[in-house]
C-alpha positions as CSV (number, residue, x, y, z in Angstrom):
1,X,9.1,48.7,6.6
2,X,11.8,49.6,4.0
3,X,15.2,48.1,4.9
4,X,18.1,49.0,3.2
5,X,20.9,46.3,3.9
6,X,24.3,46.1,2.8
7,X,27.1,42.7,2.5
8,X,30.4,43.7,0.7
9,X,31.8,39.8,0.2
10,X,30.2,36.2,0.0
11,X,29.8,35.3,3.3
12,X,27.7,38.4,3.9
13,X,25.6,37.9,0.5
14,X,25.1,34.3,2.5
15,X,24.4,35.7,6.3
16,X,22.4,38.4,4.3
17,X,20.0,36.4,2.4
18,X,19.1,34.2,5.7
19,X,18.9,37.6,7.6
20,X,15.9,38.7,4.5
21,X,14.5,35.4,4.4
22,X,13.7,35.7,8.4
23,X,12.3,39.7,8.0
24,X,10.3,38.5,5.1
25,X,8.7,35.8,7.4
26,X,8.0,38.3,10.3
27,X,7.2,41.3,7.8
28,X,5.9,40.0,4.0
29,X,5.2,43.4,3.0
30,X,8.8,44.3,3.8
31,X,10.6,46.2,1.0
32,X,14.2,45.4,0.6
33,X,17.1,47.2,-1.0
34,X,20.6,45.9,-0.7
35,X,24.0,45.3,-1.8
36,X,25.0,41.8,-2.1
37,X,25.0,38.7,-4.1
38,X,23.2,36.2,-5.7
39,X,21.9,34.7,-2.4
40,X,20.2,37.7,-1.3
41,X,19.0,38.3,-4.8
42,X,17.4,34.9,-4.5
43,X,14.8,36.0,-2.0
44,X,13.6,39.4,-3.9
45,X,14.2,42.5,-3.2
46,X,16.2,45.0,-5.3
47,X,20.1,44.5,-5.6
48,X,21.8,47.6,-6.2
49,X,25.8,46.7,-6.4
50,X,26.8,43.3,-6.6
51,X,29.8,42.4,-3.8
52,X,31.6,41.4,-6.9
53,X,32.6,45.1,-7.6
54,X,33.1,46.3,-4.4
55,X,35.7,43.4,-3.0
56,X,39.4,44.3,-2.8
57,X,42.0,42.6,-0.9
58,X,45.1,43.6,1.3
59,X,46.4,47.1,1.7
60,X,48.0,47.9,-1.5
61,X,44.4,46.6,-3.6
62,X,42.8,48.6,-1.5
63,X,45.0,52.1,-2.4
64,X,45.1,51.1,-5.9
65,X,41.0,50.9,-6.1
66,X,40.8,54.0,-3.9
67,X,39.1,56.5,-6.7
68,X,36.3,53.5,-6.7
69,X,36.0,53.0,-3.5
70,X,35.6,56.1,-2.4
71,X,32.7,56.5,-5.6
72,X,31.0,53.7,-4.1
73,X,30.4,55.1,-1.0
74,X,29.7,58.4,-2.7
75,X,26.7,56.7,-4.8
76,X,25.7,54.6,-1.5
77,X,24.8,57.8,0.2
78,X,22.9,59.1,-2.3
79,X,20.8,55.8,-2.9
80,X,19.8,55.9,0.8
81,X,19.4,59.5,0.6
82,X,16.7,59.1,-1.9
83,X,15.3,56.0,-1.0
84,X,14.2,56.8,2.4
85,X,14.4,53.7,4.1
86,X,13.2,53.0,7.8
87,X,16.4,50.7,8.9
88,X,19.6,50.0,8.2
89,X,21.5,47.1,8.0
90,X,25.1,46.4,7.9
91,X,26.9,43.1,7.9
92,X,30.6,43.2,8.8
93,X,32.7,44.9,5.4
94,X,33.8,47.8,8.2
95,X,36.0,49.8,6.1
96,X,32.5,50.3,3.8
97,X,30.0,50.3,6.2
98,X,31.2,52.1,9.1
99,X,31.5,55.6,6.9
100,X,27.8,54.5,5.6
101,X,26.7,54.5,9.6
102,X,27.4,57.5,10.5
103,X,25.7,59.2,7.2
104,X,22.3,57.7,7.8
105,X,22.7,58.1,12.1
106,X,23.1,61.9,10.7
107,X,20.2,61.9,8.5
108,X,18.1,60.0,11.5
109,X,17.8,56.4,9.9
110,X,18.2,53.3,12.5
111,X,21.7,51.7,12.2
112,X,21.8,48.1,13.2
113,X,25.4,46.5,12.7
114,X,24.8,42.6,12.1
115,X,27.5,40.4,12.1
116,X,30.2,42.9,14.4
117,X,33.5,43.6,12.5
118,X,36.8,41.7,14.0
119,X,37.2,44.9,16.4
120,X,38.9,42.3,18.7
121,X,41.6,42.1,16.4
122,X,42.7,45.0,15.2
123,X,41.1,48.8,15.1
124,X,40.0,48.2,18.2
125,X,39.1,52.1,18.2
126,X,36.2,52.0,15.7
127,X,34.9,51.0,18.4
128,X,33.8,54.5,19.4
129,X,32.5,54.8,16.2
130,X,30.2,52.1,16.6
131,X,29.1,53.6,20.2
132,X,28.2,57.0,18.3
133,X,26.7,55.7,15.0
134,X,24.8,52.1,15.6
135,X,21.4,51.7,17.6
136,X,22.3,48.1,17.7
137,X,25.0,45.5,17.9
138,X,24.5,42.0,16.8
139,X,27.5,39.5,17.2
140,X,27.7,36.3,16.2
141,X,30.7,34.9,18.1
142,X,30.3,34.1,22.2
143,X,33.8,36.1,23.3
144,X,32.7,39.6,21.3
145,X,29.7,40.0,23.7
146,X,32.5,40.4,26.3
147,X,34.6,42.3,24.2
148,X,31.6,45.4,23.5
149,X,31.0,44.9,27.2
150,X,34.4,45.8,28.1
151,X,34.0,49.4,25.8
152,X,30.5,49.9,27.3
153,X,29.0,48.8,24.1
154,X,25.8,47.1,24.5
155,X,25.4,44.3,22.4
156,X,23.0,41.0,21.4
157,X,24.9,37.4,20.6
158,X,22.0,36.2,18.5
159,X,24.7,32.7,17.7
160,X,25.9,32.2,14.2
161,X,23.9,32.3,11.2
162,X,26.5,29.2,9.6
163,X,24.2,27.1,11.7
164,X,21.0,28.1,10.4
165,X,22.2,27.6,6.6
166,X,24.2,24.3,7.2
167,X,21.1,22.9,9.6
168,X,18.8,23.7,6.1
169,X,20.5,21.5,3.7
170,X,19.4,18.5,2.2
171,X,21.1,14.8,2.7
172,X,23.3,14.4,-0.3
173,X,24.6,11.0,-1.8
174,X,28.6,10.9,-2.4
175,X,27.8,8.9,-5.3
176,X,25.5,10.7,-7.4
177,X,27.7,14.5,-6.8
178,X,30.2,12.5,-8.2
179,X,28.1,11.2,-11.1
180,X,26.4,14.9,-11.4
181,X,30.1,16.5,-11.4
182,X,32.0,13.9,-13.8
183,X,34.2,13.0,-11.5
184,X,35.8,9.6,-10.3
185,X,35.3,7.2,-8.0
186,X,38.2,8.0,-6.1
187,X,37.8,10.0,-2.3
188,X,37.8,13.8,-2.8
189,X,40.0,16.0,-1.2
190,X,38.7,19.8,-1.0
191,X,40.2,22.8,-2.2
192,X,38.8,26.2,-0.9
193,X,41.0,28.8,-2.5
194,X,39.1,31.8,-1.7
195,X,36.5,33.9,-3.4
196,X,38.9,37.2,-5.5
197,X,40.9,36.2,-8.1
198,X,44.3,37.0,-6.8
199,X,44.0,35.5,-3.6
200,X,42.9,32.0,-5.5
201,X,46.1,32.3,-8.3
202,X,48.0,32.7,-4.9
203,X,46.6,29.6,-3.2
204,X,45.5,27.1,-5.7
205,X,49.2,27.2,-6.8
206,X,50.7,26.3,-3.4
207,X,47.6,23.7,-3.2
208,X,48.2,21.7,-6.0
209,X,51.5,21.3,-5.3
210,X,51.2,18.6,-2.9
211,X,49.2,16.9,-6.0
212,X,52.0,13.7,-6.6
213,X,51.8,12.9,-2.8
214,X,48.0,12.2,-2.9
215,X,47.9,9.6,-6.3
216,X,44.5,8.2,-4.4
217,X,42.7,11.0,-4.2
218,X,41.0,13.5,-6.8
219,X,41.3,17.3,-5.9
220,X,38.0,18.8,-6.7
221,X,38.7,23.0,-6.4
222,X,35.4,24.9,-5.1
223,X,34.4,27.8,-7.6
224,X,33.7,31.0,-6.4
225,X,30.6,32.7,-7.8
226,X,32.2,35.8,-8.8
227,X,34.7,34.2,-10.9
228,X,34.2,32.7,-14.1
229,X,34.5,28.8,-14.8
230,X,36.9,29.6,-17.8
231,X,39.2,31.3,-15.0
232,X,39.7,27.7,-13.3
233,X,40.1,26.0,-16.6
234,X,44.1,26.2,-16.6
235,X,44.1,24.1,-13.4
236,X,41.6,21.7,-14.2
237,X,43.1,18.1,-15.9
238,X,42.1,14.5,-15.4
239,X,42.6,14.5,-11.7
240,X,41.6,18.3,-10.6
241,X,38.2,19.2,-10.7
242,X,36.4,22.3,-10.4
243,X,32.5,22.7,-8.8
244,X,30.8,25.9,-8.9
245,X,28.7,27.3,-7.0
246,X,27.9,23.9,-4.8
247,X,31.0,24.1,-1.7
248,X,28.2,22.8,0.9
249,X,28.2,19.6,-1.0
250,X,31.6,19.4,-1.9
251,X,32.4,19.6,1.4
252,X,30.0,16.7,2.7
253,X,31.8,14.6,0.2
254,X,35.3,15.1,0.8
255,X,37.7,13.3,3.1
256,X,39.2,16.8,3.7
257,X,40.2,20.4,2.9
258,X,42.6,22.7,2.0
259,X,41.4,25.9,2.9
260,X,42.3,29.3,2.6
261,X,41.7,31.1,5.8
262,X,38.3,33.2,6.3
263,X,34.4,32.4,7.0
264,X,35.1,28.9,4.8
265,X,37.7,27.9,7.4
266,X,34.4,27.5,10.1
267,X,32.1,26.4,7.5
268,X,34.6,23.1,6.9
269,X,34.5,22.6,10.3
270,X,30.5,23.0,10.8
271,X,30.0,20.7,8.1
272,X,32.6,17.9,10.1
273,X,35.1,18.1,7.3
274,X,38.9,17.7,9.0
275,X,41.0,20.6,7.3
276,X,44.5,22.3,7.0
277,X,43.8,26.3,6.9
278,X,46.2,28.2,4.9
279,X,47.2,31.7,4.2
280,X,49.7,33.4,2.2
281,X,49.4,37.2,1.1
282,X,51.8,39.3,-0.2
283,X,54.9,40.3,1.9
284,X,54.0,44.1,2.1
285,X,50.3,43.5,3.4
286,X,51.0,40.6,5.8
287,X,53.8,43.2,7.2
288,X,51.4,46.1,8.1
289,X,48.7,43.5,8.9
290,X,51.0,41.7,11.4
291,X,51.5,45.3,13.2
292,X,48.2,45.9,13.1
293,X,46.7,42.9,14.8
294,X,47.3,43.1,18.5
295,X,46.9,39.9,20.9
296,X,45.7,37.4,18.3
297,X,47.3,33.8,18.7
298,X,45.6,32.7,15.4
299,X,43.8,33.3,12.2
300,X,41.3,30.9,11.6
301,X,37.5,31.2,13.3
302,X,37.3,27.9,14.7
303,X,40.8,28.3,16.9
304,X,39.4,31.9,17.7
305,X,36.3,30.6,19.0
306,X,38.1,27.6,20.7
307,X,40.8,30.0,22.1
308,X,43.5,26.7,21.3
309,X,44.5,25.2,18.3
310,X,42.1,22.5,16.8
311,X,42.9,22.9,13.5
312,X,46.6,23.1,12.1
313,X,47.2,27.0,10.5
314,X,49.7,27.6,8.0
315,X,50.7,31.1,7.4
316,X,53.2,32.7,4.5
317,X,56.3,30.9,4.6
318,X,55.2,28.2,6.8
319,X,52.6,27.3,4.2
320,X,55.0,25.5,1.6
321,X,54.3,21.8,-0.3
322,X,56.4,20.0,2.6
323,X,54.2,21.0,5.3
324,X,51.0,21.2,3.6
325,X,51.5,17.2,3.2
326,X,52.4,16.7,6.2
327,X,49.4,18.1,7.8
328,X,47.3,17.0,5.3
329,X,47.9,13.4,5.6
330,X,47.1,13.7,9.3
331,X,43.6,15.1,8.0
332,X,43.2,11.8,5.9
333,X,43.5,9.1,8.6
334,X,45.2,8.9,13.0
335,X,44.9,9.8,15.9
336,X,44.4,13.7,14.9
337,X,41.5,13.4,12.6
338,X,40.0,11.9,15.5
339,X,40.6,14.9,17.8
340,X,39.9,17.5,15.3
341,X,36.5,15.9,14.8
342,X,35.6,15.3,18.3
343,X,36.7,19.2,18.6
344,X,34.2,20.1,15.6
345,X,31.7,18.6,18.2
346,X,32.4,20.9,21.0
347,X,32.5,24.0,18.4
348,X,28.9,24.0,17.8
349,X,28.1,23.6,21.4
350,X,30.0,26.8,22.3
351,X,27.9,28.5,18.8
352,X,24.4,27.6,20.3
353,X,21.9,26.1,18.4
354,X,20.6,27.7,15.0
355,X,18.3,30.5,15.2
356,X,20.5,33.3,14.5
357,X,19.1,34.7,11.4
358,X,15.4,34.5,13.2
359,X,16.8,36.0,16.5
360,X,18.6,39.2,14.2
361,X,15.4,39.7,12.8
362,X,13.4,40.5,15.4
363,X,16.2,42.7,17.1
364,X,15.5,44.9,13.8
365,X,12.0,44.5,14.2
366,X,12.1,45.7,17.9
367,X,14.4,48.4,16.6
């Protein structure tokens, strides 16, 4: 079969790559085209647009990249136009993909939506859209198979490829990343600014501020892969550190995490790490956003998924140095590292074991 899929940020060039490894396995003479990153170029296939170029952040970004936006999709159709293929794919970016759906549903391709967009919270009338255009929903969280229930969208929970990825690593010894990364012997604290270079100037800032409350501890920043290392040079000195391209294993060697709310926020917690999540965008985009969203209580995935706060959120001006350190030392040692830890326990229960990636496959196959 020919499968065309498509991921428009780095989690979905991660839940992407699982998905090809699994439709390799079940179909080796499976030809793949996609957009995505380096992890789905890493199992073959042909990339045609790196996510790099097609990520843009908040609602002004957005309007000011319009013109290339709107090419992208332009050149998208005519890629899949030409190229024919039996199936496709999307994962999440809805904005993108949900134009892309109803193009191939019209030129009588299969559309299977993997990895559902957060309907839940806002938009919650593309949901006709996906009732017209996609064969098939995949989700990935438990309470969205209720929510596409409630439209009279049928729809698979297949659980959440995180656990097939993090359930593949190797065991890794704090000692030598620290030898392998040059850094010191003292216990790491993570920072996860984001993955687009103006949401990581925005947060690393606010980050390092709470540097001179933390003398025993290094602050080791996880690089995104589509920045450049020179990019995180002006914030790297004798006590911040920088890792690229390696977050699993930062992660698994820090005490705990700043992170910058998104995917990374339930990958902290999948990987036991006790963290604060943080979020600060600019005041115009957090405006709309805030009258956009309808019925959410919170912003990171593992208090979605818990429906109650486990972890602590801070959001625009409630994420400041004061707070951050406050919350932060609570991460490092008490009575509510416990609890957030024995609450990372009960998220992967509700998540279901790993399989995900496997079960989405064969939903495309059967497709």
């Amino acid at each position: 079969m020919k499968y065309y899929i498509i991921a428009g940020e780095a989690s979905g060039d991660l839940h992407g790559s699982n998905l090809m490894k699994a439709l390799l396995q079940k179909d080796p003479q499976a030809e793949i085209r996609f957009w995505g990153g380096d992890l789905m170029t890493a199992q073959g296939g042909t990339l045609v647009k790196h996510y790099r170029d097609l990520a843009f952040m908040g609602f002004l970004e957005v309007a000011m990249n319009l013109r290339t936006i709107l090419n992208n999709i332009k050149f998208c159709k005519e890629d899949i136009r030409n190229n024919k293929p039996d199936v496709l794919i999307l994962i999440d970016y809805p904005g993108f993909n949900l134009r892309i759906a109803r193009f191939a549903k019209e030129l009588g391709i299969k559309v299977v939506y993997y990895i559902s967009p957060q309907l839940w919270a806002w938009k919650e009338g593309r949901v006709e859209i996906i009732k017209k255009y996609v064969d098939e929903m995949m989700v990935i969280l438990p309470f969205e198979e209720e929510f596409y229930k409630k439209h009279g969208v049928h729809s698979h929970f297949v659980g959440h490829p995180l656990l097939d990825a993090i359930s593949s690593l190797k065991e890794i010894s704090t000692e030598e990343f620290k030898k392998e990364n040059v850094l010191n012997e003292k216990e790491i604290i993570a920072l996860l600014p984001g993955s687009r270079k103006q949401e990581v100037e925005k947060m690393l800032e606010i980050m390092l501020s709470v540097r001179p409350h933390f003398k025993n501890y290094q602050f080791v920043i996880a690089g995104a892969p589509s920045l450049s290392k020179e990019f995180y040079q002006k914030y790297v000195d004798d006590n911040v550190h920088f890792v690229s391209n390696r977050t699993y294993d930062l992660l698994r060697c820090s005490k705990a995490a700043l992170v910058t709310s998104g995917t990374a926020t339930l990958e902290t917690a999948l990987l036991n790490v006790p963290e604060v999540v943080c979020y600060r965008g600019s005041k115009i985009s957090y405006a709309i956003a805030k009258r956009l969203v309808k019925n959410i209580k919170y912003i990171s995935l593992v208090n979605l998924i818990m429906d109650r706060e486990v972890v602590k959120e801070l959001i625009q001006t409630d994420l400041n140095t004061k707070n951050l350190v406050e919350e932060l030392n609570k991460m490092i040692e008490g009575e509510k590292r416990n609890q957030v830890l024995a609450d990372y326990s009960l998220l992967r229960e509700k998540l279901g074991g790993k399989g995900a990636s496997e079960k989405a496959a064969e939903v495309i196959l059967s497709v």
